[in-house]
Every structure is written in structure tokens, then in C-alpha cells.
C-alpha positions in Angstrom: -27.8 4.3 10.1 -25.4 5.2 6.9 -25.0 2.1 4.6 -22.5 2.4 2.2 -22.7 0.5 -0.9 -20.0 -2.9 -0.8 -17.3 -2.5 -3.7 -16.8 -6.0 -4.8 -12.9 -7.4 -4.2 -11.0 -6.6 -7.3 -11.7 -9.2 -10.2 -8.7 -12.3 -10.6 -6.2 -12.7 -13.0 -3.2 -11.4 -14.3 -0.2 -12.5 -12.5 0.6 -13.0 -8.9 1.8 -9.8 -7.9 -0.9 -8.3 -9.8 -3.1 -10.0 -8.1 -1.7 -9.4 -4.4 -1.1 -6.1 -5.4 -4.9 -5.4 -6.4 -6.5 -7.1 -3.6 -4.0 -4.9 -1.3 -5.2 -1.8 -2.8 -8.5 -2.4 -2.2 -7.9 -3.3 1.3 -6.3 0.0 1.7 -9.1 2.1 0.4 -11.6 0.3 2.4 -9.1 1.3 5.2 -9.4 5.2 4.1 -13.2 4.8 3.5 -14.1 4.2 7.0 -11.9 7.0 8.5 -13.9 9.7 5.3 -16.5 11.3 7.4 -16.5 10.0 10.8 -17.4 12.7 13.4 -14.9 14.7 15.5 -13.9 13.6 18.3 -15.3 10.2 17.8 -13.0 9.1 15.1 -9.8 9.3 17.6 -11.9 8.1 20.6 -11.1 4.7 22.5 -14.6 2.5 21.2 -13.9 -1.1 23.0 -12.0 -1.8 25.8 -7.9 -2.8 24.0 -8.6 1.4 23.6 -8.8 0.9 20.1 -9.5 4.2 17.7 -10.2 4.7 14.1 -7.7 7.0 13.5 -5.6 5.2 15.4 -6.1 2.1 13.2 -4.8 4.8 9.8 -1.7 5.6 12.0 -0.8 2.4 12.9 -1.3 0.6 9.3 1.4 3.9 8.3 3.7 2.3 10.5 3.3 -0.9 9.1 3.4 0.2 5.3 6.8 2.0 6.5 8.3 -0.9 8.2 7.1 -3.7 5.8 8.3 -1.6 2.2 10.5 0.6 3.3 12.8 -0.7 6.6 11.7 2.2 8.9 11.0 0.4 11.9 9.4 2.2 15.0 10.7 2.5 18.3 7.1 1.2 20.0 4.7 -0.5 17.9 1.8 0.2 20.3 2.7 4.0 20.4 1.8 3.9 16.6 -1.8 3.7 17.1 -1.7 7.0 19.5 -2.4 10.1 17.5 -1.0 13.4 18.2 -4.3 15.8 19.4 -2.9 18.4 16.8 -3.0 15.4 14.1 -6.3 16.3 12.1 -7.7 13.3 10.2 -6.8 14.8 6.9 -3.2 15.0 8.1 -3.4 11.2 9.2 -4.7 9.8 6.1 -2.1 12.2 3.9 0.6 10.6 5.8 -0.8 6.8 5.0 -1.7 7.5 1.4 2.3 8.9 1.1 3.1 5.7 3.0 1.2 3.7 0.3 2.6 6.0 -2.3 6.5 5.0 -0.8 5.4 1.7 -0.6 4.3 1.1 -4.0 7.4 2.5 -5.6 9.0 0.2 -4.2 7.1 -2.8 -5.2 7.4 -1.3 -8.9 10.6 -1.7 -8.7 10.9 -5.8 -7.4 10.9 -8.4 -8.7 7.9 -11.0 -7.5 9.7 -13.6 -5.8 11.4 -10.2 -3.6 7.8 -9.3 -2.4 5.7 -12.1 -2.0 6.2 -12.2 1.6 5.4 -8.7 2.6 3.0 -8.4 -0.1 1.1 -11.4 1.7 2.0 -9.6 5.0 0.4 -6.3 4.3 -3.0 -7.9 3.0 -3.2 -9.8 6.2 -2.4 -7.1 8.4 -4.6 -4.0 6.5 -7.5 -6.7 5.9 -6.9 -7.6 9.9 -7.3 -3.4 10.6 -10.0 -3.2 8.1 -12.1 -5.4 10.2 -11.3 -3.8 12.9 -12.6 -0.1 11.5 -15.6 -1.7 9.9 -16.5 -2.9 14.0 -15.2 1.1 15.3 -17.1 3.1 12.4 -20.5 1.0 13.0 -20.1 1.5 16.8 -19.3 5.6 16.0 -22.0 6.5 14.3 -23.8 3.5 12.7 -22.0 3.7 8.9 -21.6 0.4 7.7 -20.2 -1.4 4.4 -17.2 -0.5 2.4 
């Protein structure tokens, strides 16, 4: 069984957004940390019964990022979690970090009281997915830890 070491949340202070913004962050790289290094094929397959996948989990929180920051809405938010077989899991996690990227620009340029709300949102929903990976990755392969 893999243990990774626990990264402690990031420290307080600073102001709001600076702290939603950090604590999302590190959500999001836990996210990206489970997905690093899972096995082929098990990282895209079904590990519990709702069918649902690591990889999956990346594609889906992409989605999210897009829709929350950036108004792209997708036709079918449970075809978001379905990844494409020719989707490698480099090619999934490029596409989320460019999300993130997108995302962030945009929060650089709001003001607080503009993003309090989805900032809140997206920490609830990647923290909610991060959970979820932390449960897939153990049951893949026995890696636990963040």
C-alpha cells in the first residue's frame, strides 16, 4: 500500500478571497494528485456501483471550473464524468489545469464581493470530488493520503 505524505491545508490569513482562493487551490491539487500515477485502465474504470471513475472525477470537476468561472455550461452534466477512450490521463488533467488556468484569470480580475459565491461553490464541489478520489485511488491500487 502507497502512503503519500498529507500536505497540511494552506496556512490562514490575508484576506477573504485569499483565503478561499488558497484553500481552493489546494483542493485542486489534491484533485490532480490522486489521478498522478494510477494504473491504466483502472484509473477510468467504474470502482463502486453510481460507476464512478477517477478520471472521470478530473473531467467532471473541468466542467464545473468552466461553468462556475467562465459561463460555459454543458449540455448533460452526467456525460461530463464519461471520458473519451482516446482521452489519455495526461490529456484529461491538461484540460483541467487550463480550466483552472481560465478560471483563475478570471477571479484576478473581480472584485471579492463578485466571487464569493462560486469561490465558496467550487471548494465545496472539488473538496466533495476530492473525497470522492481519495475513496477510488485507495480502492485502485491502495495509495492513500494527499
Amino acid at each position: 500500500m502507497a502512503r503519500r505524505r498529507d500536505q497540511p491545508p494552506p496556512k490562514s490569513g490575508g484576506s477573504e478571497t485569499e483565503v478561499l482562493r488558497g484553500f481552493l487551490d489546494y483542493l485542486r491539487e489534491a484533485v490532480v494528485a490522486k489521478v498522478e500515477g494510477a494504473p491504466e485502465p483502472q484509473v477510468r474504470t467504474a470502482m463502486v456501483p453510481s460507476g464512478t471513475n477517477l478520471l472521470g472525477l478530473v473531467r467532471h470537476l473541468t466542467f464545473v471550473e468552466r461553468a462556475t468561472f467562465l459561463g460555459r455550461k454543458p449540455r448533460s452534466w452526467p456525460a461530463t464524468f464519461h471520458v473519451p477512450g482516446g482521452d489519455s490521463v495526461a490529456d484529461v488533467v491538461a484540460g483541467y489545469r487550463e480550466a483552472v488556468e481560465r478560471s483563475n484569470e478570471v477571479l484576478d480580475g473581480s472584485a471579492a464581493q463578485d466571487v464569493r459565491w462560486r469561490l465558496v461553490h467550487m471548494i465545496e464541489e472539488t473538496g466533495r470530488h476530492a473525497g470522492h478520489a481519495d475513496v477510488v485511488r485507495e480502492l485502485i491500487d491502495g495509495s492513500t493520503g494527499r
